[in-house]
VOGU-3710 file (C-alpha; in Angstrom, 3 decimals, decimal comma):
1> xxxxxxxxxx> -46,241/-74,661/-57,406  -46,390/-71,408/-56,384  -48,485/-68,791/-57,291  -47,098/-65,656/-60,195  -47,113/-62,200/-59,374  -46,774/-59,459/-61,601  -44,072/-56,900/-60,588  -44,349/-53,435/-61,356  -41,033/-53,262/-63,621  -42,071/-56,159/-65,514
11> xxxxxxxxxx> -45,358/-54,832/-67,079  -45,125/-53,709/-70,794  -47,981/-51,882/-71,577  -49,663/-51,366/-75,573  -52,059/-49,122/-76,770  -54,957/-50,562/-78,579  -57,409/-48,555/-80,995  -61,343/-50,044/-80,908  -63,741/-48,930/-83,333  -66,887/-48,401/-81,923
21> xxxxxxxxxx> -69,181/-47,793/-85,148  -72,197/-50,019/-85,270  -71,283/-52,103/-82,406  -73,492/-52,630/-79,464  -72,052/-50,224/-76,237  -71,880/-53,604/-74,132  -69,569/-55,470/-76,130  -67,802/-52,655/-76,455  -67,509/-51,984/-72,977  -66,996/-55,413/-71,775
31> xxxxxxxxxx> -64,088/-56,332/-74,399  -62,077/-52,949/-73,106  -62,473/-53,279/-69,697  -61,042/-57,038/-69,898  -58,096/-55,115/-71,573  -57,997/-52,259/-69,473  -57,773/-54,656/-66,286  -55,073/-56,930/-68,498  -56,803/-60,104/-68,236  -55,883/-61,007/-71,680
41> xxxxxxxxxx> -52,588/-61,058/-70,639  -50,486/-64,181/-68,644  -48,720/-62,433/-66,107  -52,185/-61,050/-64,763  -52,414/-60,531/-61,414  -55,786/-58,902/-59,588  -54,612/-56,621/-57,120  -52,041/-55,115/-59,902  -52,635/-52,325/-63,128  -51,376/-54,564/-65,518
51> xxxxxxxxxx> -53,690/-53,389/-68,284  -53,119/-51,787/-71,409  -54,128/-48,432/-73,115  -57,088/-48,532/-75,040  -58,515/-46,072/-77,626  -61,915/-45,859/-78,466  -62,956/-43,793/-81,425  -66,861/-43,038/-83,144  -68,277/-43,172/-79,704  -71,014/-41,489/-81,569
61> xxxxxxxxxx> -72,093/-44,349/-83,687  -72,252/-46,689/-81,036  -75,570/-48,783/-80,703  -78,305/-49,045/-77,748  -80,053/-51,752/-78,406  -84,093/-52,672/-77,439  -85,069/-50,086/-74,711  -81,852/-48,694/-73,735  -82,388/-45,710/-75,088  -85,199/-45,150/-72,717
71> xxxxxxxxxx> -84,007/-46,123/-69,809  -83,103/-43,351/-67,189  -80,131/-42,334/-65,801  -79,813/-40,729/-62,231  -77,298/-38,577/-60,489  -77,969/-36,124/-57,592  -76,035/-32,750/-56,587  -76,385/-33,579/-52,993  -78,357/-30,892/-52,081  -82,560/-31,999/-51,367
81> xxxxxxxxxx> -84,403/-32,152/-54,341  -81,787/-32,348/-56,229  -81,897/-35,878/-57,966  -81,553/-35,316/-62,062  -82,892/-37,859/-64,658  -81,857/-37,829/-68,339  -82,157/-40,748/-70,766  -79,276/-42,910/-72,500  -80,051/-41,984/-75,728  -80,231/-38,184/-75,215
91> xxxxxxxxxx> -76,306/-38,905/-73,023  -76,022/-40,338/-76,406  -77,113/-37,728/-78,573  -75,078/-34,645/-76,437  -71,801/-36,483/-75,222  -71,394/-39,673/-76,626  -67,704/-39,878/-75,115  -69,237/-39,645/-71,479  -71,735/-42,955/-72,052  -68,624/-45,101/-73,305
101> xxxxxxxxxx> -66,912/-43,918/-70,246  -69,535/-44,281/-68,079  -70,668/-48,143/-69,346  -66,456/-48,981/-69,092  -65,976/-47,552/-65,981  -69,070/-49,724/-64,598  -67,383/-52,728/-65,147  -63,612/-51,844/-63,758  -63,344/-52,591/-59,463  -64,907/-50,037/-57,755
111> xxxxxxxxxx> -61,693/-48,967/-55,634  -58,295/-47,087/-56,419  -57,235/-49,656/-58,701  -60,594/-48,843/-60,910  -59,669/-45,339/-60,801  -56,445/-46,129/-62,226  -57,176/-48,255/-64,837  -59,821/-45,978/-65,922  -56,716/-43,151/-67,010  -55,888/-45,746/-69,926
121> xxxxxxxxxx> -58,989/-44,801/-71,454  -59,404/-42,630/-74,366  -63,174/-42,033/-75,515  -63,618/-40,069/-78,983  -66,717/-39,160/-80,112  -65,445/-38,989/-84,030  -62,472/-41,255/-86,098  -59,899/-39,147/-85,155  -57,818/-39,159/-82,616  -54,418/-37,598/-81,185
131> xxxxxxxxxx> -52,608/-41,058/-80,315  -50,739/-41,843/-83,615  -47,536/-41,494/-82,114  -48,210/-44,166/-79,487  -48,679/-46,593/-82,827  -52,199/-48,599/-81,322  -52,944/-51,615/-82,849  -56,238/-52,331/-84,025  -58,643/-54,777/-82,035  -61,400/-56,274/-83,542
141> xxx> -64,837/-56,911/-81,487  -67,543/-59,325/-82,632  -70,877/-57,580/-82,882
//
């Protein structure tokens, strides 16, 4: 038996709409990145996009739960002294959108592949969103 690959022409991609409200940001995150990569799907194939769109909308009421809201986060400009520390629940507070990202984006492949997969994402920090005409189904996560 041989072994299925996915073929560029034969991926149909959806758009799925997640509501984030009163869900913990790691089931969250882990559930759309499965969908993002298109493991939920048969004709999966690793080294292929065969993912589909996901929306994710109140980002905002998305919960951190036992210390994660203290824990730092680090980045550095590159220049000495220049290593920045902010907590998750201020990200939280000021750009909720950027956390979901972030916490997503942590758990696609690390390479070019990641960075495309990552485009499928849509992060809103309120209910609304601008998608309607794609017609995004609904997908329920377990909190």
């Amino acid at each position: 038996m041989k072994t299925y690959v996915a073929k560029p022409r034969e991926i149909t991609r959806e758009w799925f709409v997640v509501d984030a409200a009163g869900k913990p940001i790691g089931r969250v995150a882990t559930r759309v990145a499965a969908i993002l990569r298109g493991k939920h799907k048969p004709i999966f194939t690793p080294n292929i996009d065969t993912g589909d769109h996901v929306i994710i909308v109140n980002a905002e009421k998305v919960v951190l739960t036992g210390n994660k809201a203290e824990e730092p986060i680090y980045r550095h400009s590159g220049y000495p002294g220049g290593l920045k520390t902010t907590t998750r629940g201020r990200i939280l507070e000021t750009q909720p959108a950027k956390l979901m990202e972030r916490a997503v984006r942590g758990m696609l492949p690390h390479n070019k592949l990641g960075a495309q997969m990552i485009q499928k994402l849509k992060v809103y920090a309120g209910p609304d969103h601008p998608h309607a005409a794609q017609m995004p189904k609904p997908l329920e996560i377990e909190a």
